[in-house]
C-alpha positions as CSV (number, residue, x, y, z in Angstrom):
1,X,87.3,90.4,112.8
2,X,88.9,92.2,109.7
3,X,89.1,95.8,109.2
4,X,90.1,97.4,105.3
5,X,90.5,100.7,103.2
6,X,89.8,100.5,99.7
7,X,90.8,102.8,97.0
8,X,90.1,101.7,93.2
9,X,92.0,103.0,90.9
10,X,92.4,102.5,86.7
11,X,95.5,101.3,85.2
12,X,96.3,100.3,81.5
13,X,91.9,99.9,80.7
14,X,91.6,97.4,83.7
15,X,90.3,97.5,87.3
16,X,92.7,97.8,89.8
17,X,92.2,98.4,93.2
18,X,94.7,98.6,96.2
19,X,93.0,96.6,99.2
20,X,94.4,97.9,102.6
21,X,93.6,93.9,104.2
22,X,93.5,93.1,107.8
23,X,92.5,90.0,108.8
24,X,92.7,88.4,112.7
25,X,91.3,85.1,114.6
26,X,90.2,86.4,117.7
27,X,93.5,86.0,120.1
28,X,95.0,88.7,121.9
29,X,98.5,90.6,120.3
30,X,100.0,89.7,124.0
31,X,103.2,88.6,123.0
32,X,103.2,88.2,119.3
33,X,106.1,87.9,116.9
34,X,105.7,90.7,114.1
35,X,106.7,89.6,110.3
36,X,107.2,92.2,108.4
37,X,106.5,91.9,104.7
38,X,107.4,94.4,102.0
39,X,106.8,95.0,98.2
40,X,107.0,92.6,95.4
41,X,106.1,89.0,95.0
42,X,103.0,88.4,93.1
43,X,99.3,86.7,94.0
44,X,97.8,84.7,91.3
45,X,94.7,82.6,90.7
46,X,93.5,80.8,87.4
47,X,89.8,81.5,88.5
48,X,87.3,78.5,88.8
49,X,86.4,74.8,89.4
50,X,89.6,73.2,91.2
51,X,91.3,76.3,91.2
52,X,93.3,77.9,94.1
53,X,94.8,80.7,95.4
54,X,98.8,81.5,95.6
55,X,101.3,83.8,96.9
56,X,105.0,83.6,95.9
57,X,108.1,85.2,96.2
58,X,106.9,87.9,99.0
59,X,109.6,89.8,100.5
60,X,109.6,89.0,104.0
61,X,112.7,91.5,105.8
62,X,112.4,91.1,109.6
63,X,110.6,89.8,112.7
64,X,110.2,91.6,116.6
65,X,108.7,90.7,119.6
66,X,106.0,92.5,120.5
67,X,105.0,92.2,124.7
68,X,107.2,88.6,124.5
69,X,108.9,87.5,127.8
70,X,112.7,87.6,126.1
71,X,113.6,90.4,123.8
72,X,110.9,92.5,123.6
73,X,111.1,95.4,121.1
74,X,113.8,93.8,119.8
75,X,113.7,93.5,116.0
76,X,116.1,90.3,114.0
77,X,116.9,91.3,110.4
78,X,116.1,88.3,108.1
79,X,118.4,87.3,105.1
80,X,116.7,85.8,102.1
81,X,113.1,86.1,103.9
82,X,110.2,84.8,101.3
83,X,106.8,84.1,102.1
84,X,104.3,81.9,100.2
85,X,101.3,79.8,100.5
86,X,98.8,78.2,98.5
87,X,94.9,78.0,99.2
88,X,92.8,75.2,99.3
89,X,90.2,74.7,95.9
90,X,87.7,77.3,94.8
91,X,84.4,76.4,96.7
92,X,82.8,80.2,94.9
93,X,79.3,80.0,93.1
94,X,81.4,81.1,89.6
95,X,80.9,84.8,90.0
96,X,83.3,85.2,93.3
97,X,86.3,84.9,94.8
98,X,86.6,82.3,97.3
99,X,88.5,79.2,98.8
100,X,87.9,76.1,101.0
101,X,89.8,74.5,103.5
102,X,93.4,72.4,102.8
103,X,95.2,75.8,102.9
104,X,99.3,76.5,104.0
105,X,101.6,78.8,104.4
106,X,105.3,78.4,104.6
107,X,107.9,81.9,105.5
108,X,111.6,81.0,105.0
109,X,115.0,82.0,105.4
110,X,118.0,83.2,107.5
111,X,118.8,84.9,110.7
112,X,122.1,85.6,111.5
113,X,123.2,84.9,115.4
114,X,119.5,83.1,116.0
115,X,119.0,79.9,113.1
116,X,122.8,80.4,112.4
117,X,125.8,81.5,112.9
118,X,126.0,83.4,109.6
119,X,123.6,83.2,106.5
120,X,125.4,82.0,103.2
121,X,122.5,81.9,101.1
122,X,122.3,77.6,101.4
123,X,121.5,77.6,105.3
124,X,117.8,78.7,105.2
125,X,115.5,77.4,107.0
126,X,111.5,77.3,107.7
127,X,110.4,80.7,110.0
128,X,106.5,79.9,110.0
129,X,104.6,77.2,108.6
130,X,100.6,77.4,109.3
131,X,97.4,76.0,108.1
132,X,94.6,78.2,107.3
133,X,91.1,76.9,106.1
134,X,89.3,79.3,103.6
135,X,90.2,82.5,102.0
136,X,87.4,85.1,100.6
137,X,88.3,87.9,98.2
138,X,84.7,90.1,97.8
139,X,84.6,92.9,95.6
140,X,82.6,95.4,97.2
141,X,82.0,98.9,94.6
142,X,84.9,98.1,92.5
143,X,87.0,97.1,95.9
144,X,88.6,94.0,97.8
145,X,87.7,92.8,101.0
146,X,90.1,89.3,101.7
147,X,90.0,87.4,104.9
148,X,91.9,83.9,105.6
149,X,90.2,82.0,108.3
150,X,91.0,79.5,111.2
151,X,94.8,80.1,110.7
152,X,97.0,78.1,113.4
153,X,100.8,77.2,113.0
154,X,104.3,77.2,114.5
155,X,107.1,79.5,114.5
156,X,110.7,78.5,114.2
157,X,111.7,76.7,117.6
158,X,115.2,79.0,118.0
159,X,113.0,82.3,116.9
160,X,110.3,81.4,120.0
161,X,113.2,80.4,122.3
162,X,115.0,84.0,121.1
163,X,112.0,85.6,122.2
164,X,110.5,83.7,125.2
165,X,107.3,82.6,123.9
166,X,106.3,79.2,122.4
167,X,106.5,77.6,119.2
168,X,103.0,76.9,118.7
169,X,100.4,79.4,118.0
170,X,96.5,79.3,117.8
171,X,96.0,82.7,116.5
172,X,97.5,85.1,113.6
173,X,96.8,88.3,112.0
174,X,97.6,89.5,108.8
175,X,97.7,93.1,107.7
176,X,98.7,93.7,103.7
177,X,98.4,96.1,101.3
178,X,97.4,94.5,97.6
179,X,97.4,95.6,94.1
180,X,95.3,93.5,92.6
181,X,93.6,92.9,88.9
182,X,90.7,90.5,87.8
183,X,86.9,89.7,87.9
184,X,85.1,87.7,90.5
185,X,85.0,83.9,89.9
186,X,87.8,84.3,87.4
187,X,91.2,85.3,87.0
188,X,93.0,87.0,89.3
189,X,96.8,89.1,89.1
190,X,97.9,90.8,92.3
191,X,101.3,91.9,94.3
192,X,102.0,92.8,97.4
193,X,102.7,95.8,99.5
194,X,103.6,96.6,102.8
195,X,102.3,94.4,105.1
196,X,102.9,92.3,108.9
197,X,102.0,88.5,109.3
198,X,101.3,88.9,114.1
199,X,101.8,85.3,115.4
200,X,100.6,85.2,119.1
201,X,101.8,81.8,121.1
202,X,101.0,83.2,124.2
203,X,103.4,82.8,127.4
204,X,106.0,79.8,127.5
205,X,103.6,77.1,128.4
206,X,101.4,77.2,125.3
207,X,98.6,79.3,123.2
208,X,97.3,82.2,125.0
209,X,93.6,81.9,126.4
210,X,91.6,84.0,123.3
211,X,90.9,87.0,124.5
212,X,89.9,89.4,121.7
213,X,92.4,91.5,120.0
214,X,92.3,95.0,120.4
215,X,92.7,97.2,117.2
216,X,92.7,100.5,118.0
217,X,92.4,104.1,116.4
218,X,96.2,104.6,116.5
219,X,96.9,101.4,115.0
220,X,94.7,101.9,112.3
221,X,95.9,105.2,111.4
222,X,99.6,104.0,111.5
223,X,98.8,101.3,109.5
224,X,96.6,102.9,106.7
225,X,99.3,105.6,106.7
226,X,101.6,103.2,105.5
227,X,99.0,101.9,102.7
228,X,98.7,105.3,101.1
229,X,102.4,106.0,101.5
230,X,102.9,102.9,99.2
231,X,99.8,104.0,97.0
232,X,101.3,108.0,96.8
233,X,104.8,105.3,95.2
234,X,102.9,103.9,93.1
235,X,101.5,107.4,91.6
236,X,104.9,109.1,91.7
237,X,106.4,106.4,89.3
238,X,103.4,106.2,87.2
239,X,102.5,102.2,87.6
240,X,99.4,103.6,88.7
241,X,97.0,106.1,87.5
242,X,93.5,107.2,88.9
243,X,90.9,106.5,86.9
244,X,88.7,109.6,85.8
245,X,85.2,110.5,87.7
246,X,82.4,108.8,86.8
């Protein structure tokens, strides 16, 4: 299921629109480990045949445990945190956005007292690393809908061990706020906002059973509130403008 605010704006003589994303294979938020992503990084795409999808360089600052056995409500600051991942190849009729299967993600770096002792910069290590199998960016009215699908994966074995829950996971969700600029089937420019990557391995012994996630009111007001916060930023300090009424 995937639930989104959109809200296009203008900026410089092109379309851009900030796409409040979330995006969720049916698993229950039980006892998941929430990644929490913040501004900066950029999303690219050449556009067509062959082409694929990447994120680089996003910000990744800390994890919790959310309902886990060990730790709960705990929160572990992360040193050098990055996110990226790559899509598999444009499988769109020309004049959309979209992506087949062969796709990864990888989220990297340090936390002090849990993958070691102390972070030094050279002592990074892999935090997530998942597969996901298509990607659709749709532009609905001038706005972006995306959704990654099928996503499963493993956390960091000393993270799950921190927290009580397992290192494997059938399930993720993925909420984001994007700035993004291009045209269906083509190009694409984008960066990230705030945002939280939900991995749910379920109890100790494995995956949880897929019971369907509940997304609530509250959650989506807290959530959306966050989007405009980083959309009122972005109008304060003028990277932004809105575009004038039709």
């Amino acid at each position: 299921m995937r639930f989104g605010r959109r809200v296009a704006l203008g900026c410089s003589g092109t379309t851009v629109v900030l796409a409040a994303v979330f995006l969720a294979v049916g698993q229950a938020s039980a006892q998941t480990t929430d990644w929490a992503l913040s501004p900066g990084g950029v999303y690219t795409s050449s556009g067509g045949s062959g082409s694929v999808l990447v994120g680089s360089n996003i910000p990744t600052v800390s994890v919790s445990g959310d309902g886990t056995p060990d730790k709960n409500g705990a929160t572990l600051s992360i040193v050098d945190g990055v996110l990226d991942f790559t899509s598999g190849s444009y499988d769109g009729n020309g004049s959309d956005w979209s992506w087949g299967p062969g796709g990864t993600l990888s989220l990297s770096g340090c936390i002090a007292g849990v993958t070691a002792t102390t972070c030094t910069g050279s002592n990074n290590v892999t935090l997530i690393s998942d597969d996901f199998q298509s990607v659709q960016i749709e532009s609905i009215a001038g706005a972006l809908d995306v959704v990654f699908g099928d996503i499963t994966g493993t956390i960091n074995a000393q993270v799950a061990a921190y927290f009580g829950v397992s290192a494997n996971f059938e399930a993720a969700s993925f909420m984001s706020a994007i700035v993004a600029s291009g045209t269906p089937g083509k190009s694409l420019t984008g960066t990230n906002g705030l945002g939280v990557i939900a991995a749910d391995p379920g109890g100790p012994g494995g995956p949880s059973t897929g019971v369907p996630e509940e997304w609530t009111l509250v959650d989506s007001i807290a959530f959306f509130g966050l989007v405009f916060l980083v959309f009122a930023i972005l109008l304060r300090f003028k990277v932004l403008r809105l575009a004038a009424a039709q």
